[in-house]
C-alpha positions as CSV (number, residue, x, y, z in Angstrom):
1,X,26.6,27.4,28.0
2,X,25.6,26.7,31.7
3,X,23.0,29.4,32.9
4,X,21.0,29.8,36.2
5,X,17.8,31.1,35.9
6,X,15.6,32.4,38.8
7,X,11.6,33.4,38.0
8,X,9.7,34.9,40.8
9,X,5.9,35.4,40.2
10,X,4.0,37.3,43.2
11,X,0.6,37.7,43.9
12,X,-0.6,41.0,46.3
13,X,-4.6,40.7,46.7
14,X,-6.3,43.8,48.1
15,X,-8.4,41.5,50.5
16,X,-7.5,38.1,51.2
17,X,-7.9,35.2,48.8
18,X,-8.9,31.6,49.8
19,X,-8.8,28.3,47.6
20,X,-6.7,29.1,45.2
21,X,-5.9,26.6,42.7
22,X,-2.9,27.2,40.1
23,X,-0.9,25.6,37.3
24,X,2.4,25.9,36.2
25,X,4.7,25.6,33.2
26,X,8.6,26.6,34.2
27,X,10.6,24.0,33.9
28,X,12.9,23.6,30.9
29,X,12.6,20.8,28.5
30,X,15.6,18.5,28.4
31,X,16.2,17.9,24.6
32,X,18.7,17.6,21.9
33,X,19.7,21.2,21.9
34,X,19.3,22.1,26.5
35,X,19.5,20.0,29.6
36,X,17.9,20.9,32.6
37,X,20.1,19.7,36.0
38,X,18.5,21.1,38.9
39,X,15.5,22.7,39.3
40,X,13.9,24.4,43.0
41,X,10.1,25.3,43.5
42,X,8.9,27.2,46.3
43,X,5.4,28.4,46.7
44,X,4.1,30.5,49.6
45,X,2.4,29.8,51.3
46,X,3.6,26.9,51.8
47,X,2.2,24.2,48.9
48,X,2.3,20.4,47.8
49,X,3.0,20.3,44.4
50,X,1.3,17.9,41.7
51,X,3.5,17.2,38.8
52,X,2.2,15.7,34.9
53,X,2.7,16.2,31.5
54,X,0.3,18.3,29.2
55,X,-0.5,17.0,25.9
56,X,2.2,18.1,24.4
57,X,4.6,17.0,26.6
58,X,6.0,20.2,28.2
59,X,6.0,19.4,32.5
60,X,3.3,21.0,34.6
61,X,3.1,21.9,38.1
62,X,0.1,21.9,40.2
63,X,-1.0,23.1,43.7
64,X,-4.0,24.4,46.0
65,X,-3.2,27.0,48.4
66,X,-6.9,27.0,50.1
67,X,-6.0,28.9,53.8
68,X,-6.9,32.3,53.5
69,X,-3.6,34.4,52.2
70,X,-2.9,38.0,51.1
71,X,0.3,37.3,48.9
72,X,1.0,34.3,46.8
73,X,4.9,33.7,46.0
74,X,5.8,31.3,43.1
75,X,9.9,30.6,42.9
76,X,11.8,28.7,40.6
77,X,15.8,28.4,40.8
78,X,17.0,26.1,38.1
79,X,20.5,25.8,36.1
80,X,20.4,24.7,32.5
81,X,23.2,23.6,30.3
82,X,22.4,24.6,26.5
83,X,24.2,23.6,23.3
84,X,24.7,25.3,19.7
85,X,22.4,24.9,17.4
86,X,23.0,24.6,13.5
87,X,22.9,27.7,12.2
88,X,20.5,28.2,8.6
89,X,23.3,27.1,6.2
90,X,24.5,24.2,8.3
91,X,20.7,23.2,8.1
92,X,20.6,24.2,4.2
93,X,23.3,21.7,3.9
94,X,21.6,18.8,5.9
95,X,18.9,19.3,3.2
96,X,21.0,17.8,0.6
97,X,19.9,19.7,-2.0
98,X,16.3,18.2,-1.6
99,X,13.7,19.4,-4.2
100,X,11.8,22.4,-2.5
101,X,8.5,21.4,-4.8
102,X,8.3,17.8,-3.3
103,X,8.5,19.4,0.5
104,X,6.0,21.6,-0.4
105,X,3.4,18.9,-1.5
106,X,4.3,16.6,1.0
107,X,3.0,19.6,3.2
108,X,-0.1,19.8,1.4
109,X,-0.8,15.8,1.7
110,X,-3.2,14.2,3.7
111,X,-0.6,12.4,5.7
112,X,0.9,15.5,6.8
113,X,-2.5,17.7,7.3
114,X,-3.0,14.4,10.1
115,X,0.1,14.0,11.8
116,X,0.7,17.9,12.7
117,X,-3.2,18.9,12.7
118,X,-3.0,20.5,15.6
119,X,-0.4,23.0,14.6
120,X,-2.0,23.4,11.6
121,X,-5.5,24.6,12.3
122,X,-6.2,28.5,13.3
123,X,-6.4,29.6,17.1
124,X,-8.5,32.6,19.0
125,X,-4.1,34.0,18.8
126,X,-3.4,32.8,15.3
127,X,-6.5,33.2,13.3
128,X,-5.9,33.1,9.7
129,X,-7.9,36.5,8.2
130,X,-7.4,38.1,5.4
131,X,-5.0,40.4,6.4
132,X,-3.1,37.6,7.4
133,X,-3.1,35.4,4.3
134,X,-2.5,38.9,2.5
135,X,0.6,39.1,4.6
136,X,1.7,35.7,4.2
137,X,1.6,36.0,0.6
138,X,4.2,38.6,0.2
139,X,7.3,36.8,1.4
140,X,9.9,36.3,-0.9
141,X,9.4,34.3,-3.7
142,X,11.6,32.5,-6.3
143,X,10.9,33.6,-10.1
144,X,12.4,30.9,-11.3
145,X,12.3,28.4,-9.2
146,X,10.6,27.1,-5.7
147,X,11.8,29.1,-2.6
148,X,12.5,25.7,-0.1
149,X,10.4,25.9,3.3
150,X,13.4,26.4,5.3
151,X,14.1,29.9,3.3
152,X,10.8,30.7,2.8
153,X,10.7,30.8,7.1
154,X,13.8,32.7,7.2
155,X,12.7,35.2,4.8
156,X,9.0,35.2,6.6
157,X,10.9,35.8,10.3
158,X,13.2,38.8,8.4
159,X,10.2,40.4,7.1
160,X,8.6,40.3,10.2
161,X,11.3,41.3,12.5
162,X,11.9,44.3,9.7
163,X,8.7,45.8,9.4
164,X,7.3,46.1,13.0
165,X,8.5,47.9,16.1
166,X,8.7,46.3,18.9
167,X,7.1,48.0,21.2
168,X,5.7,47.1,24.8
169,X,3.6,49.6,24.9
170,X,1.2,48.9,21.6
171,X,-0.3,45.5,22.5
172,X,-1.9,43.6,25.5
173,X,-1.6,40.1,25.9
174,X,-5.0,39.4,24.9
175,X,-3.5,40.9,20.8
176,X,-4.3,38.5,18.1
177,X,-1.8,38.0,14.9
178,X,-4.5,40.0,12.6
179,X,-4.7,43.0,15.3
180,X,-0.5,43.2,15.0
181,X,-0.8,43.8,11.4
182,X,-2.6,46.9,11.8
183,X,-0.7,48.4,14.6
184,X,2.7,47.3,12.8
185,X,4.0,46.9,16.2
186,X,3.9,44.6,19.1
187,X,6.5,42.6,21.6
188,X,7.8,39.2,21.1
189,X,4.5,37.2,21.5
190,X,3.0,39.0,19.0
191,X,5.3,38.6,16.0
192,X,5.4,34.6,16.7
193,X,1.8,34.6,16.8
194,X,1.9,36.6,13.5
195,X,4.5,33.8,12.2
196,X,2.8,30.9,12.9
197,X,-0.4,32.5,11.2
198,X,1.8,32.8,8.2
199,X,2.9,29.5,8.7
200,X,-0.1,27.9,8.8
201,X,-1.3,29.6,5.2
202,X,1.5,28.3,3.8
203,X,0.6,24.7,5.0
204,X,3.7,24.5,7.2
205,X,3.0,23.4,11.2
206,X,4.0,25.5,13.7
207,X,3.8,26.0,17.3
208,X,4.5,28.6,20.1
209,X,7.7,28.4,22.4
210,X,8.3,29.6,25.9
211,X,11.5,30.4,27.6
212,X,14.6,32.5,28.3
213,X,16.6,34.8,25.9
214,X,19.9,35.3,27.6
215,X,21.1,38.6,27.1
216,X,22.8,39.7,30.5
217,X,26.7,39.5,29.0
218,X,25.6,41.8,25.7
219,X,24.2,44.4,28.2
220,X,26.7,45.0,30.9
221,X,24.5,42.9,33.2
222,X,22.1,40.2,34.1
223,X,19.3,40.2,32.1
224,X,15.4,42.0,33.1
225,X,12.7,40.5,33.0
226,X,11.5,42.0,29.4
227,X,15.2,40.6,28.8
228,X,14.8,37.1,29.3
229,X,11.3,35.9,29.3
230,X,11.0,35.5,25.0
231,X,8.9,33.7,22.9
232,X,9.7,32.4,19.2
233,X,8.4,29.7,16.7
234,X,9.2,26.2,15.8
235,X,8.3,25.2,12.3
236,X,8.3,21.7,11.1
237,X,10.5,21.7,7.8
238,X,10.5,18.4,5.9
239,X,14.1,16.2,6.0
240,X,14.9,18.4,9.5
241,X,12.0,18.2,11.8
242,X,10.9,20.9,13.9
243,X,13.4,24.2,13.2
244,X,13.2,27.5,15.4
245,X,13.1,31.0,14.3
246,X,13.1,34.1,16.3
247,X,10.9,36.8,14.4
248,X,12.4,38.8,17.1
249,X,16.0,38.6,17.3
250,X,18.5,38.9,14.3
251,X,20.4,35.8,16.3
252,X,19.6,32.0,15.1
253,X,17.9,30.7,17.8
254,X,20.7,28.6,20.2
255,X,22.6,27.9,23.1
256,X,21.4,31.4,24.4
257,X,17.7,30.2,24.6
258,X,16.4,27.9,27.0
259,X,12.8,26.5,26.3
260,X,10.3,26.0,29.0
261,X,7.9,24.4,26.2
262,X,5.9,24.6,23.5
263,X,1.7,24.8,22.3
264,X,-0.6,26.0,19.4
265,X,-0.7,29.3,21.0
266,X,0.2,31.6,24.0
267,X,-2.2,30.2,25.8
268,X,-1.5,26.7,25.9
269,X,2.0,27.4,27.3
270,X,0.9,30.3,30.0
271,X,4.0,30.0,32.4
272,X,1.8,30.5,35.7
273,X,-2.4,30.5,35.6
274,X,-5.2,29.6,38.2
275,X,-8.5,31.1,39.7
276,X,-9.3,32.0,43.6
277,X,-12.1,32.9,45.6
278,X,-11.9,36.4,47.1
279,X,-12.5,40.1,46.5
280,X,-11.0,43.1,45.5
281,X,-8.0,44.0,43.1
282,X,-4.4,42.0,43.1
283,X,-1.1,43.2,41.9
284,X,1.3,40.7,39.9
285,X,4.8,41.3,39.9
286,X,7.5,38.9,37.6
287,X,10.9,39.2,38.1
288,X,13.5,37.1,35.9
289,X,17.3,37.4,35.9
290,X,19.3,34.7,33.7
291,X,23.1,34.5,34.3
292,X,25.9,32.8,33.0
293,X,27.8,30.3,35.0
294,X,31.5,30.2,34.8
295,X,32.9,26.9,34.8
């Protein structure tokens, strides 16, 4: 599926702002799964930008704006070309029918708890409480035999997206995993932060993804921007590498997602951040729209 995507982020200050210094994460990563062939940044005032990658790979754009300014203007056109995505049983059958107890301890072994550490260990977002590990410990379990990782994550992602409302009203974006448990509602970066919690008392790494949820043609238009900006989870499942789920969405995550990129939490993947000098109150303002190219 070919889709363009525009994001417009805009800054009104009440008085005007000088040195302002910013960061930003919106450019899709170019994978197995999405390819990103043109991409268009525009900052205004105008801006040199400074481009690096993070630590965990995903692209970052900087830039100073230090004239004084009462509006800051961040745009980004950029077409992306995605691709399907196995869906659970085609990545059941890739498994082979390996045994679900020896990818379990695997994920308990040293070697693992060192080579995905940092998607292992709790976050100010993703805190493992009690409530939490409670949680966690009512997914679905086998009697007879081991549930495998991959179904215990779909069955953690269905209970989940089952038993809270989404609701964009009942949480801030400061709302930790244990907070969403007692409101029993949230919006879409609350139930993955609740998932990778899960994840995480389970021994399985997992990490927070940013991008696009293309929804436009299901609608009878192009997508809003509580439409398309989503977030979702990638869990690391042994024999198939990092998997996405969308604790969200009833749809396997594929060729209608585009990712910008991934972190431990929300915030190491914030699409725009920065700090200025000045005084006074500002407005922000995002607008998305994702749409479907016709070849």
């Amino acid at each position: 599926m070919k889709l363009n995507i525009s994001h417009v982020t805009q800054y009104d200050y009440e008085e005007a702002a000088t040195d302002s210094v910013n960061e930003i994460r919106l450019t899709p990563s170019t994978n197995e799964r999405q390819s990103c062939y043109q991409q268009a940044i525009f900052i205004e005032p105008n801006a040199s930008l400074f481009s690096y990658e993070d630590y965990f790979g995903n692209r970052v754009h900087s830039f100073s704006v230090n004239p004084s300014h009462k509006r800051l203007t961040i745009r980004t056109q950029m077409t992306v070309v995605t691709r399907h995505a196995p869906s659970p049983e085609e990545q059941a059958a890739l498994l082979n029918g390996k045994l679900a107890r020896e990818a379990w301890a695997w994920l308990e072994s040293e070697e693992a708890a060192n080579r995905f550490a940092e998607f292992l260990l709790p976050t100010a977002y993703t805190n493992i409480t009690p409530e939490v590990e409670q949680y966690a410990n009512t997914v679905e379990q086998k009697e007879d035999e081991a549930i495998s990782v991959l179904g215990w994550l779909i069955s953690l992602s269905s209970k989940i997206r089952t038993e809270f409302i989404y609701d964009p009203e009942a949480t801030t974006v400061t709302t930790k995993a244990s907070d969403m448990i007692e409101r029993k509602r949230g919006v879409c970066q609350d139930f993955a932060h609740l998932m990778i919690a899960c994840s995480r008392v389970r021994h399985i790494p997992a990490r927070y993804v940013s991008g696009y949820h293309f929804v436009g043609d299901l609608t009878g238009g192009s997508a809003d921007f509580e439409q398309a900006s989503h977030a979702w989870v990638e869990a690391y499942v042994p024999q198939l590498g990092w998997c996405s789920f969308d604790p969200t969405n009833e749809a396997p995550v594929g060729e209608r997602y585009v990712k910008l990129g991934h972190g431990r939490d929300y915030k190491d993947i914030v699409p725009v951040k920065g700090v200025y000098r000045g005084n006074g109150e500002q407005r922000l303002k995002v607008t998305v729209d994702v749409r479907k190219i016709e070849d």
